[in-house]
VONU-438620 format. One record per atom (N, C-alpha, C): residue number from 1; residue in one letter; atom name; z, x, y. Coordinates in nm, 2 decimals, always signed. Example, Ala and Ser with C-alpha at 12.3 -4.5 7.8 and 13.67 -1.06 7.14 Angstrom:
# residues 2
(1, "A", "N", (+0.78, +1.32, -0.57))
(1, "A", "CA", (+0.78, +1.23, -0.45))
(1, "A", "C", (+0.78, +1.32, -0.33))
(2, "S", "N", (+0.71, +1.28, -0.22))
(2, "S", "CA", (+0.71, +1.37, -0.11))
(2, "S", "C", (+0.79, +1.29, +0.00))
END
This chain:
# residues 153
(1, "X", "N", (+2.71, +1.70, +4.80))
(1, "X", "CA", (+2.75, +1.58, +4.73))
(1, "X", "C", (+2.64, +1.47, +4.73))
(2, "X", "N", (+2.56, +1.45, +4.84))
(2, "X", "CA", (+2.45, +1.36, +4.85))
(2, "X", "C", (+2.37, +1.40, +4.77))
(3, "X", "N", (+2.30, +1.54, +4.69))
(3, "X", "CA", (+2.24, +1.58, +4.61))
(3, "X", "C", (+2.28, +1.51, +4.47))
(4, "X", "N", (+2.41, +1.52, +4.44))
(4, "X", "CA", (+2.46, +1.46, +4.29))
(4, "X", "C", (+2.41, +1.32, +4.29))
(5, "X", "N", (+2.44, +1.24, +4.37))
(5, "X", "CA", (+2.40, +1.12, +4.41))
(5, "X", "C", (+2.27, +1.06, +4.37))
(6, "X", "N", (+2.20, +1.16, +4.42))
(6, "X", "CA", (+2.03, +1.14, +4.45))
(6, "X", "C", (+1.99, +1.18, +4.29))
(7, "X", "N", (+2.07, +1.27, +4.24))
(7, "X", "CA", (+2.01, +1.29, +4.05))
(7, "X", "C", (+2.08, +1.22, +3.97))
(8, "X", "N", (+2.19, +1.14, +4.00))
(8, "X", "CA", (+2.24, +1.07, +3.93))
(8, "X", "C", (+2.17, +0.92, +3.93))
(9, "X", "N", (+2.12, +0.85, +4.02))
(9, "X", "CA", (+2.00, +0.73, +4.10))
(9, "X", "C", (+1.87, +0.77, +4.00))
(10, "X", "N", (+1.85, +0.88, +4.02))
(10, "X", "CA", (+1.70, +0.93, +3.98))
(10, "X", "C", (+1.74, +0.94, +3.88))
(11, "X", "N", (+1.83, +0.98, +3.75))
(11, "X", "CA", (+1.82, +0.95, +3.58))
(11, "X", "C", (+1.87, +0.81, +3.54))
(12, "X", "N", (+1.91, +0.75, +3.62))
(12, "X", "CA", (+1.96, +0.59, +3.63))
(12, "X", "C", (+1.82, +0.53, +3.62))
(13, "X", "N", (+1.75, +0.52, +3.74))
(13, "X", "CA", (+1.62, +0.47, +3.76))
(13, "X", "C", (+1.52, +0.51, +3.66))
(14, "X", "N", (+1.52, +0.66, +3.59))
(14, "X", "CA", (+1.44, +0.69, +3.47))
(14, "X", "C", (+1.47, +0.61, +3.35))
(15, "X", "N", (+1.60, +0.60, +3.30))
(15, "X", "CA", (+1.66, +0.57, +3.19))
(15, "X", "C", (+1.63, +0.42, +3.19))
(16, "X", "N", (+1.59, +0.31, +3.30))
(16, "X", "CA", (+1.60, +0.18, +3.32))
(16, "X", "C", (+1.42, +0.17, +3.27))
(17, "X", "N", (+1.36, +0.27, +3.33))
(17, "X", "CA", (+1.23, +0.25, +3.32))
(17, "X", "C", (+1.19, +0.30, +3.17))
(18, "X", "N", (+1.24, +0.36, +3.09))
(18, "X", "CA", (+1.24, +0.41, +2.96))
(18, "X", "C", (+1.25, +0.33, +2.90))
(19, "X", "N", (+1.41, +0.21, +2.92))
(19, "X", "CA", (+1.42, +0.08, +2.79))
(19, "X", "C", (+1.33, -0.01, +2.87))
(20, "X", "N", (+1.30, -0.04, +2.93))
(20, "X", "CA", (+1.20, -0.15, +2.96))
(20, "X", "C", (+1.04, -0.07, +2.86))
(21, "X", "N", (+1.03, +0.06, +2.90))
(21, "X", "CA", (+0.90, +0.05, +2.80))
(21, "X", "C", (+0.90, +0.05, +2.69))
(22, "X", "N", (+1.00, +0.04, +2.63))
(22, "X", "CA", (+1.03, +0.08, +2.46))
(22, "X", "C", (+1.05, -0.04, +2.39))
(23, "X", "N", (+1.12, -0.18, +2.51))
(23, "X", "CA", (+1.14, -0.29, +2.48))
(23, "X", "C", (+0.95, -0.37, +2.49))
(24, "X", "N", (+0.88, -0.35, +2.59))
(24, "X", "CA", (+0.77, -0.37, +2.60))
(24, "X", "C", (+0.64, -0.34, +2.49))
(25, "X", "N", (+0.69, -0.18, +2.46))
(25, "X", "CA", (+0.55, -0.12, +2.35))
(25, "X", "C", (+0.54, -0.19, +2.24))
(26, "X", "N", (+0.41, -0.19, +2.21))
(26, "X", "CA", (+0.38, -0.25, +2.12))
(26, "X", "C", (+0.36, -0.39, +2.06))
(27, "X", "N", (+0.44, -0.52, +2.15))
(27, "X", "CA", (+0.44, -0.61, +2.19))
(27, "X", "C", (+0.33, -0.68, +2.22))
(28, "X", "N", (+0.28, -0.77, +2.11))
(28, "X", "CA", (+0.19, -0.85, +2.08))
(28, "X", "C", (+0.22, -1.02, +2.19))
(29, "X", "N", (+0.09, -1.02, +2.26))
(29, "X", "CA", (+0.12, -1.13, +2.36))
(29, "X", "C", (-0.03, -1.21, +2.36))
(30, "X", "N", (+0.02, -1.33, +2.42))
(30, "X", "CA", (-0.11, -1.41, +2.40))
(30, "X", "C", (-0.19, -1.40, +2.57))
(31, "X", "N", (-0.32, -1.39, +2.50))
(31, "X", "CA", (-0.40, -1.39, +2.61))
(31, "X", "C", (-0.49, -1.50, +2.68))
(32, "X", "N", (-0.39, -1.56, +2.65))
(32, "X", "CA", (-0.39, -1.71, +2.81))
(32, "X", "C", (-0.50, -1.81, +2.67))
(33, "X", "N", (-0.61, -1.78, +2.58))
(33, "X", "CA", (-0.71, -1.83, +2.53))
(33, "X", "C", (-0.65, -1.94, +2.44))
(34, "X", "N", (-0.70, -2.05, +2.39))
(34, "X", "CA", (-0.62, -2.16, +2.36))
(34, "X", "C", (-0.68, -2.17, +2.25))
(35, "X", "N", (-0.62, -2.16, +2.13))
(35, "X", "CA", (-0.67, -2.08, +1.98))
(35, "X", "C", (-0.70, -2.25, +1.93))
(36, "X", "N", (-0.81, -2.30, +1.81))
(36, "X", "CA", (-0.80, -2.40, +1.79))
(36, "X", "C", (-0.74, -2.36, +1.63))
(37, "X", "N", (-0.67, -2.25, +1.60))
(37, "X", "CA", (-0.65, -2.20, +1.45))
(37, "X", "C", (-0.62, -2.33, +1.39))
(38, "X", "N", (-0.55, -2.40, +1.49))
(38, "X", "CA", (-0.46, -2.50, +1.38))
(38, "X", "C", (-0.57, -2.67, +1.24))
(39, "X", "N", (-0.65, -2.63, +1.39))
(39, "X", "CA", (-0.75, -2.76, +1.33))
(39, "X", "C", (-0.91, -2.69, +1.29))
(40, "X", "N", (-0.89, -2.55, +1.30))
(40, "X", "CA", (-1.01, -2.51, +1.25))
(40, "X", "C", (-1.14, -2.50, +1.36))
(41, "X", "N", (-1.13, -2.57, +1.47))
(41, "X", "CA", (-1.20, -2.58, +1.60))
(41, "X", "C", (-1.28, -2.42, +1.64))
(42, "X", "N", (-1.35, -2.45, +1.66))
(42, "X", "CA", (-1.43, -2.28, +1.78))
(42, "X", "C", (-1.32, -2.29, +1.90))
(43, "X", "N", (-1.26, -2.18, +1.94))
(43, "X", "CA", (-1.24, -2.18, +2.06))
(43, "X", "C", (-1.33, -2.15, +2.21))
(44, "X", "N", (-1.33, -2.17, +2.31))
(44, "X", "CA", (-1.44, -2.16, +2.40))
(44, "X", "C", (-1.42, -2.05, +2.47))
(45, "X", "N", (-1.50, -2.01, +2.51))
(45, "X", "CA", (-1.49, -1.83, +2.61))
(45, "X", "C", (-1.42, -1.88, +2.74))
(46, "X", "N", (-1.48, -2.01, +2.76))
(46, "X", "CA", (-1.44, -2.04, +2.92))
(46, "X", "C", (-1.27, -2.09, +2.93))
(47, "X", "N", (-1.20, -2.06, +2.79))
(47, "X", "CA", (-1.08, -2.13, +2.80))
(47, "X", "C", (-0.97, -2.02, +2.86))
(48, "X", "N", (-1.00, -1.91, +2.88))
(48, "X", "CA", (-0.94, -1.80, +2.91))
(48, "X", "C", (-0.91, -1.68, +2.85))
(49, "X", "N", (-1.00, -1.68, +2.71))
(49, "X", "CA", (-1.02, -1.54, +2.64))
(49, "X", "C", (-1.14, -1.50, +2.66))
(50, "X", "N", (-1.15, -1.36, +2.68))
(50, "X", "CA", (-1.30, -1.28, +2.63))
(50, "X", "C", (-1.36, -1.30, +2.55))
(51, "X", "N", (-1.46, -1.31, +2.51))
(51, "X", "CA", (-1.52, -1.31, +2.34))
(51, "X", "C", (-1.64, -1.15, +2.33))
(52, "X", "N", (-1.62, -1.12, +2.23))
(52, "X", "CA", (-1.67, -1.01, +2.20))
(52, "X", "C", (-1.75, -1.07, +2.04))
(53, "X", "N", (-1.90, -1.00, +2.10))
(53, "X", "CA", (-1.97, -0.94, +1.97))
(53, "X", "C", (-1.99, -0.88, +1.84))
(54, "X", "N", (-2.02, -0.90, +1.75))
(54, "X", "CA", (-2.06, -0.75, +1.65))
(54, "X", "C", (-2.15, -0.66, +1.76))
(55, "X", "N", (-2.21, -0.67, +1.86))
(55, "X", "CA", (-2.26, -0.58, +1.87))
(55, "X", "C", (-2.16, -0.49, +2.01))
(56, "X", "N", (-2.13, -0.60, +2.03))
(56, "X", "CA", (-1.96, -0.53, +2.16))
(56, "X", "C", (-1.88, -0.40, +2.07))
(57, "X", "N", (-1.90, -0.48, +1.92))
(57, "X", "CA", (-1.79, -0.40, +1.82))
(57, "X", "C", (-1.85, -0.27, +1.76))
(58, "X", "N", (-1.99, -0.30, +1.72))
(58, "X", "CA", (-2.09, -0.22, +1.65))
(58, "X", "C", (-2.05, -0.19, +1.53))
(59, "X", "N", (-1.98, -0.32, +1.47))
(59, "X", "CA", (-1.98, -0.37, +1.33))
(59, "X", "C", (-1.97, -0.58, +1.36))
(60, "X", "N", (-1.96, -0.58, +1.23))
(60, "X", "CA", (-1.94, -0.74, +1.20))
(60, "X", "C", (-1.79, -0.79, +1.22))
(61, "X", "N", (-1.78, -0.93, +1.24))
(61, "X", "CA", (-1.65, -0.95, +1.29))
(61, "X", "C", (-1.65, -1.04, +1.13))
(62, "X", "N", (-1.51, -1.03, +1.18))
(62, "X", "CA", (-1.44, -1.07, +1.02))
(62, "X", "C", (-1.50, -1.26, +0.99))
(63, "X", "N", (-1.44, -1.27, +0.87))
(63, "X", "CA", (-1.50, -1.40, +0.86))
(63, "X", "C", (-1.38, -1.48, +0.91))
(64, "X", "N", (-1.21, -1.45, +0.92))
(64, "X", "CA", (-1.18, -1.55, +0.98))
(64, "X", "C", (-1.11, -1.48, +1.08))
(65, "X", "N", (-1.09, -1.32, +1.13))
(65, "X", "CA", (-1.02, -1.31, +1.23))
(65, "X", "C", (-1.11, -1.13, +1.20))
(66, "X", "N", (-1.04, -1.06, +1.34))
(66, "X", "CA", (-1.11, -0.94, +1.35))
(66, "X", "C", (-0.99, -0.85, +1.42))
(67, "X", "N", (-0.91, -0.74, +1.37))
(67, "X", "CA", (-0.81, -0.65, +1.43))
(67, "X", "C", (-0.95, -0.55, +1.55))
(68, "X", "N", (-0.89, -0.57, +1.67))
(68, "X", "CA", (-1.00, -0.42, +1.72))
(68, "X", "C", (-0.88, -0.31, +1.78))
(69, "X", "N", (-0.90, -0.23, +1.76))
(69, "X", "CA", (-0.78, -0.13, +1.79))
(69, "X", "C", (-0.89, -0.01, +1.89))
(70, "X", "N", (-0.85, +0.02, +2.00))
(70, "X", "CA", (-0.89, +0.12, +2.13))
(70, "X", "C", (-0.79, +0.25, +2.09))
(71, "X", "N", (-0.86, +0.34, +2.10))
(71, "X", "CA", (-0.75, +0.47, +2.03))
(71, "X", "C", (-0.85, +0.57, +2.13))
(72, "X", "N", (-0.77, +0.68, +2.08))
(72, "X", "CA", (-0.83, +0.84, +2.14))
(72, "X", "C", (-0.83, +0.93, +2.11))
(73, "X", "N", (-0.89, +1.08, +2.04))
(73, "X", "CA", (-0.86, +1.14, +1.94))
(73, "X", "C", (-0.73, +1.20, +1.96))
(74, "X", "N", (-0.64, +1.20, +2.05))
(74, "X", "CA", (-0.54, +1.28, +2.03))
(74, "X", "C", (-0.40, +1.21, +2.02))
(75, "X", "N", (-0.41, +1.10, +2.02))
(75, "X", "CA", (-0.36, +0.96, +2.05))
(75, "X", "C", (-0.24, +0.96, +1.90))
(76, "X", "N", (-0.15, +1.03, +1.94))
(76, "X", "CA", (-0.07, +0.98, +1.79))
(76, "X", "C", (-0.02, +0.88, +1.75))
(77, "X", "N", (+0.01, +0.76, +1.82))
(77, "X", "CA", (+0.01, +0.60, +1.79))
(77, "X", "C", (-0.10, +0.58, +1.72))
(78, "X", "N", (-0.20, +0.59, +1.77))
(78, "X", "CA", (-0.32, +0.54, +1.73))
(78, "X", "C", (-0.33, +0.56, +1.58))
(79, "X", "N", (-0.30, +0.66, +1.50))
(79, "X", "CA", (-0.33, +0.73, +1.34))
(79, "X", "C", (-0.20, +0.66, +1.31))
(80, "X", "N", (-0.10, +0.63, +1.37))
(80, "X", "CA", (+0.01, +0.53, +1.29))
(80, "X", "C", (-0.04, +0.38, +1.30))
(81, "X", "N", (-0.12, +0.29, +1.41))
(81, "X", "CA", (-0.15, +0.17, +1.44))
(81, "X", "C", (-0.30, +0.16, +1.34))
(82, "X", "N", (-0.39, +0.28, +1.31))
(82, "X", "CA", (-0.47, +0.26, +1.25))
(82, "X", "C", (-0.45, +0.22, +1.07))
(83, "X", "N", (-0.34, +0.27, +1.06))
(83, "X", "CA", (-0.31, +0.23, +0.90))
(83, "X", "C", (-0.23, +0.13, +0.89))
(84, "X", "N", (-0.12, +0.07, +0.99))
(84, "X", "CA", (-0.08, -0.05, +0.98))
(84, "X", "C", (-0.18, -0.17, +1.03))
(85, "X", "N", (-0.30, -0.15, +1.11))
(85, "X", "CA", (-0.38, -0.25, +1.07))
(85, "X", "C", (-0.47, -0.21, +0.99))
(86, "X", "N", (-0.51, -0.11, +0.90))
(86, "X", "CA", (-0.58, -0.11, +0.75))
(86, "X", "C", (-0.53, -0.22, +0.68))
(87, "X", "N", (-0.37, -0.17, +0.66))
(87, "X", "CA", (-0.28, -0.24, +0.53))
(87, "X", "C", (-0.30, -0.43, +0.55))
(88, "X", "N", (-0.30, -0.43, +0.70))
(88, "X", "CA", (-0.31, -0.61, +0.76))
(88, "X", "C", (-0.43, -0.63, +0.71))
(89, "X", "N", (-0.52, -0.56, +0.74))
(89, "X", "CA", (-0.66, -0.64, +0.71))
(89, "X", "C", (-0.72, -0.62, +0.52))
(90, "X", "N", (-0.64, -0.53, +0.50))
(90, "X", "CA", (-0.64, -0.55, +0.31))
(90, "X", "C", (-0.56, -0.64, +0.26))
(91, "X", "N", (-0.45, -0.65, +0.32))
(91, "X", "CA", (-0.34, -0.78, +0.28))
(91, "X", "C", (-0.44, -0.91, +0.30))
(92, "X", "N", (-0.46, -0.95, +0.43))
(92, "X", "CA", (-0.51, -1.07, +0.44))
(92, "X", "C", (-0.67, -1.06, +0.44))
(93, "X", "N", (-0.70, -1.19, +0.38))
(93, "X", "CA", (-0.84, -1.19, +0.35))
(93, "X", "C", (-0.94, -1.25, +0.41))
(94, "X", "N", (-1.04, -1.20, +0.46))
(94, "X", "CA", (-1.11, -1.22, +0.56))
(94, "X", "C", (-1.10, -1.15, +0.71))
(95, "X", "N", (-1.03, -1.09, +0.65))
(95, "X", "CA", (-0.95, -1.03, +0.82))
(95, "X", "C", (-1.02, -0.87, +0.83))
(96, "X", "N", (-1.15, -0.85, +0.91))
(96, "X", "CA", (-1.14, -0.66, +0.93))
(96, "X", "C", (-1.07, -0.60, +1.01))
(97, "X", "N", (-1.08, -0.51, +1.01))
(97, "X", "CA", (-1.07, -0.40, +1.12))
(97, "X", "C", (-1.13, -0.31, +1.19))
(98, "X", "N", (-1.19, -0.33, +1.34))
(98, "X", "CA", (-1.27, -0.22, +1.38))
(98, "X", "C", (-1.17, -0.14, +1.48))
(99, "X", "N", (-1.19, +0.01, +1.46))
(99, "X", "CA", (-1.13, +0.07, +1.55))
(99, "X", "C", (-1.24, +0.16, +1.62))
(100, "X", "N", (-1.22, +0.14, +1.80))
(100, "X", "CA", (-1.33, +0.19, +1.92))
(100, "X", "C", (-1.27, +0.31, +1.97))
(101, "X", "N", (-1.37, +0.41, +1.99))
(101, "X", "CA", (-1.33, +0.54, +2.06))
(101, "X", "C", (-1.33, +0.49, +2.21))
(102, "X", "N", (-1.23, +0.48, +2.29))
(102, "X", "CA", (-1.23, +0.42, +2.43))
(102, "X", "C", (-1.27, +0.50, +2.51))
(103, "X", "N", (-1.28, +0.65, +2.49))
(103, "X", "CA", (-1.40, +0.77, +2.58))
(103, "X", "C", (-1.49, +0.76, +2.55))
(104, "X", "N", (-1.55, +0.67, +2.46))
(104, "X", "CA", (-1.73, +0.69, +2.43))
(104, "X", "C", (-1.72, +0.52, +2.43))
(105, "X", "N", (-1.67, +0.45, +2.47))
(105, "X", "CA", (-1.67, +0.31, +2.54))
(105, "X", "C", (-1.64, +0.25, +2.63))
(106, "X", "N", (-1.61, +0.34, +2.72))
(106, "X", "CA", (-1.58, +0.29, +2.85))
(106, "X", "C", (-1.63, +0.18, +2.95))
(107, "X", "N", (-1.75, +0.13, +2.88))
(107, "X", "CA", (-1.78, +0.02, +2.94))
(107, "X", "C", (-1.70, -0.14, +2.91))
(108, "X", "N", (-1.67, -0.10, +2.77))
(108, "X", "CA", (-1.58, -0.23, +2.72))
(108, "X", "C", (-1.41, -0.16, +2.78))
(109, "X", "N", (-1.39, -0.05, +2.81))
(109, "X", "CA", (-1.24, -0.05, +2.82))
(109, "X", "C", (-1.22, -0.11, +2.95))
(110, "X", "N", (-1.35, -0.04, +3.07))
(110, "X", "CA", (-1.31, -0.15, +3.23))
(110, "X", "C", (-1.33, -0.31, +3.19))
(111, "X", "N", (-1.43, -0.33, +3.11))
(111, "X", "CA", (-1.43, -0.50, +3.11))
(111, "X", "C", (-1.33, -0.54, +3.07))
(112, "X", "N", (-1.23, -0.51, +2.97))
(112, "X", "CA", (-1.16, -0.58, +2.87))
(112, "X", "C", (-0.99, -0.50, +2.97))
(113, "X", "N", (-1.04, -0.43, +3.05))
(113, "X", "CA", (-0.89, -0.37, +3.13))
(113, "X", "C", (-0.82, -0.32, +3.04))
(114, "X", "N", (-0.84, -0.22, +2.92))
(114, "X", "CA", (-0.74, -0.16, +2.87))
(114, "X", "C", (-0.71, +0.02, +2.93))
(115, "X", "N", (-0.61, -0.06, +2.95))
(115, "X", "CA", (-0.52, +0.11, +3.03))
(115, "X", "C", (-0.45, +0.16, +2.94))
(116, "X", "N", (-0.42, +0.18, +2.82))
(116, "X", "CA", (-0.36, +0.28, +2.72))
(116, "X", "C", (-0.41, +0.26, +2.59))
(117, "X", "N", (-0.38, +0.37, +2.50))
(117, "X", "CA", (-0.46, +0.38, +2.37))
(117, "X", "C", (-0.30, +0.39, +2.33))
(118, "X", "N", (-0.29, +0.33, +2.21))
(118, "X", "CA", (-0.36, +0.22, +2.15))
(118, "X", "C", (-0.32, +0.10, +2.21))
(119, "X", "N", (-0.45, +0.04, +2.21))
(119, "X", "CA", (-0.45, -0.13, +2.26))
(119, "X", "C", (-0.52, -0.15, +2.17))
(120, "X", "N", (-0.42, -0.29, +2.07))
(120, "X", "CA", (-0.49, -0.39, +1.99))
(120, "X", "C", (-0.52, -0.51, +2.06))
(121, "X", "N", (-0.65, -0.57, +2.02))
(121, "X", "CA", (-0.67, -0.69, +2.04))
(121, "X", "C", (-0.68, -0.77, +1.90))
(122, "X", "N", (-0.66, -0.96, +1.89))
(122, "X", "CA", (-0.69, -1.01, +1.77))
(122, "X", "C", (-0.77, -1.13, +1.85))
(123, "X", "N", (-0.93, -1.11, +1.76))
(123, "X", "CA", (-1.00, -1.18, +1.79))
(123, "X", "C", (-1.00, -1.30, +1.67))
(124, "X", "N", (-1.05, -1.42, +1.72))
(124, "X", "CA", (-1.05, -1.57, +1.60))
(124, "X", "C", (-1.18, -1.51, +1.58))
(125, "X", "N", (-1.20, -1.61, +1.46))
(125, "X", "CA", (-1.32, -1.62, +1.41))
(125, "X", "C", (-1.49, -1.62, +1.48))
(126, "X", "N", (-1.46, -1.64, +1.61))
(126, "X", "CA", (-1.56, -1.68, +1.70))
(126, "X", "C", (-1.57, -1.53, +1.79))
(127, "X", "N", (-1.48, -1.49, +1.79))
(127, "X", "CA", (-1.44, -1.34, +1.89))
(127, "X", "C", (-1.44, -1.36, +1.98))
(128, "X", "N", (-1.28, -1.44, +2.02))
(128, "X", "CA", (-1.27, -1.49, +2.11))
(128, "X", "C", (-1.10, -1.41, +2.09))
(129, "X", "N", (-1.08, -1.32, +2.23))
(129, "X", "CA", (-0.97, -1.23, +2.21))
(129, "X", "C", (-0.83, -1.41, +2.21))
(130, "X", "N", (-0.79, -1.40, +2.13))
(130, "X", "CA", (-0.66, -1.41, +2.13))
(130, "X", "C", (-0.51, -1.38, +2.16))
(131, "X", "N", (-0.47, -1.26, +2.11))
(131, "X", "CA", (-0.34, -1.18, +2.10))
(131, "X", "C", (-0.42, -1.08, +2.15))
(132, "X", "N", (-0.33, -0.96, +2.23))
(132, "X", "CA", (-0.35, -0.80, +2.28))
(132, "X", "C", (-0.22, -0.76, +2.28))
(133, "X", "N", (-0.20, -0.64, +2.21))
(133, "X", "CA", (-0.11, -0.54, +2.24))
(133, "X", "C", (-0.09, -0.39, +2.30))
(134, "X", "N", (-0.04, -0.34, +2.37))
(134, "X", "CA", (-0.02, -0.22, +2.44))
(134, "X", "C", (+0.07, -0.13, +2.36))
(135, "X", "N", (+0.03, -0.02, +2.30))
(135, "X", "CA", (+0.11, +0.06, +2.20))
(135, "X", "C", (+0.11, +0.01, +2.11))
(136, "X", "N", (+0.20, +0.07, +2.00))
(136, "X", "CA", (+0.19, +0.04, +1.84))
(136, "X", "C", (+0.25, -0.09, +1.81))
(137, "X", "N", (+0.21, -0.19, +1.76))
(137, "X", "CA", (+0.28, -0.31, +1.71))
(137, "X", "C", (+0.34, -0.31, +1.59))
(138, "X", "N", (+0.45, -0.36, +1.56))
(138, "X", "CA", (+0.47, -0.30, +1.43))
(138, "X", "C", (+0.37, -0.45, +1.30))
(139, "X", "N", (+0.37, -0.43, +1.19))
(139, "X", "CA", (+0.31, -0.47, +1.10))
(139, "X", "C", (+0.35, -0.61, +1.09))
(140, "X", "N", (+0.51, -0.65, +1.13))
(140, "X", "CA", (+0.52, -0.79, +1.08))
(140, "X", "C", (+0.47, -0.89, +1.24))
(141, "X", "N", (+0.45, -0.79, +1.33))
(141, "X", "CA", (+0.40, -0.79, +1.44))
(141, "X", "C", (+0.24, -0.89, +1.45))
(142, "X", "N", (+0.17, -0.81, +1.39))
(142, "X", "CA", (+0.03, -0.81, +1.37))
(142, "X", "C", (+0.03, -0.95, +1.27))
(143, "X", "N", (+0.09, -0.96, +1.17))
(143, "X", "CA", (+0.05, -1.02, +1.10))
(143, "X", "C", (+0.07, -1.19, +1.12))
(144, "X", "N", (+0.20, -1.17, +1.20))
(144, "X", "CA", (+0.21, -1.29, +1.31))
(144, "X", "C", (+0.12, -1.32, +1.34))
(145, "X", "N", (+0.08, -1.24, +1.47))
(145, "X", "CA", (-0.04, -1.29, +1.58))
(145, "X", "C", (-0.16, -1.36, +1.51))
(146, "X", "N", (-0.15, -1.28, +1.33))
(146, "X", "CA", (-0.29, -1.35, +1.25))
(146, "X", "C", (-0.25, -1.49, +1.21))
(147, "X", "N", (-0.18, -1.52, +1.26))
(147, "X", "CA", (-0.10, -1.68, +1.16))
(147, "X", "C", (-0.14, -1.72, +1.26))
(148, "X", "N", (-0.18, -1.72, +1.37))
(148, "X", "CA", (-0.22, -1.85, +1.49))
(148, "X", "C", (-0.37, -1.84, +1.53))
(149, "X", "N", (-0.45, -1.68, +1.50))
(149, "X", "CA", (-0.57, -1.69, +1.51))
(149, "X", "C", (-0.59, -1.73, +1.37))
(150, "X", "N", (-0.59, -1.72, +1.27))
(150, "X", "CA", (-0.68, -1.75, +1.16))
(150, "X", "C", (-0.65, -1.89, +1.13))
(151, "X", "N", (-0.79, -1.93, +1.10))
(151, "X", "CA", (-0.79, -2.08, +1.04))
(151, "X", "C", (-0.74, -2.12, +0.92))
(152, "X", "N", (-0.66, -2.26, +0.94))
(152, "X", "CA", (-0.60, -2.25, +0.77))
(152, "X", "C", (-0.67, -2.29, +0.70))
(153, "X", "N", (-0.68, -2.27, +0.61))
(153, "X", "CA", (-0.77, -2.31, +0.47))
(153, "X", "C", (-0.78, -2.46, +0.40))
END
């Protein structure tokens, strides 16, 4: 009887740990950095975002915001996250997209602490991380997070 018990606990405790990640994936969150999108301002690295390079990226950062997406070749989110930020960065303008092999960049994955593929980041104009997401974000997701990094016109 103690047995039933113990596998009834143990698919309780699985099933709890399941919706918490499903409610969590993909979930676009701000990274502490204090965007100045609203007034058009640079943000500062010291305000509590990373800032990343074109040459961190090993392309050019957008002119008013930059999608970077960490993937892996076997990574099947990744080939679904990679075409819903295509579509974002063709929709909106000024906006690219770089996506990084995180096994042949492992140096920016320990700096930047990303533990799963896909992880998006949304850098401002300055590449200064803003938004990060873990898992696939959905589209109206992403496009959000661009309404507070990008500068308005």
């Amino acid at each position: 009887m103690t047995g039933l018990w113990v596998v009834l606990a143990t698919l309780a405790l699985g099933t709890l740990i399941g919706v918490i990640r499903l409610r969590r994936d993909g979930r676009i969150r701000d990274t502490g950095a204090s965007t100045g999108a609203a007034t058009g301002a640079a943000t500062e690295a010291g305000a509590g975002g990373e800032r990343l390079s074109a040459a961190d990226l090993g392309s050019g950062l957008g002119e008013r915001a930059t999608l970077v997406q960490f993937s892996t070749a076997f990574c099947q989110p990744c080939r679904a996250t990679r075409r819903i930020l295509a579509d974002v960065s063709e929709l909106v303008p000024g906006v690219s997209h770089v996506e990084i092999d995180a096994e042949s960049r492992l140096d920016l994955v320990r700096r930047l602490d990303i533990m799963r593929t896909p992880t998006v980041l949304v850098l401002d104009q300055a590449g200064v991380i803003v938004k990060r997401a873990a898992g696939q974000p959905r589209k109206a997701d992403v496009l959000a997070a661009l309404a507070g990094a990008v500068p308005e016109s």
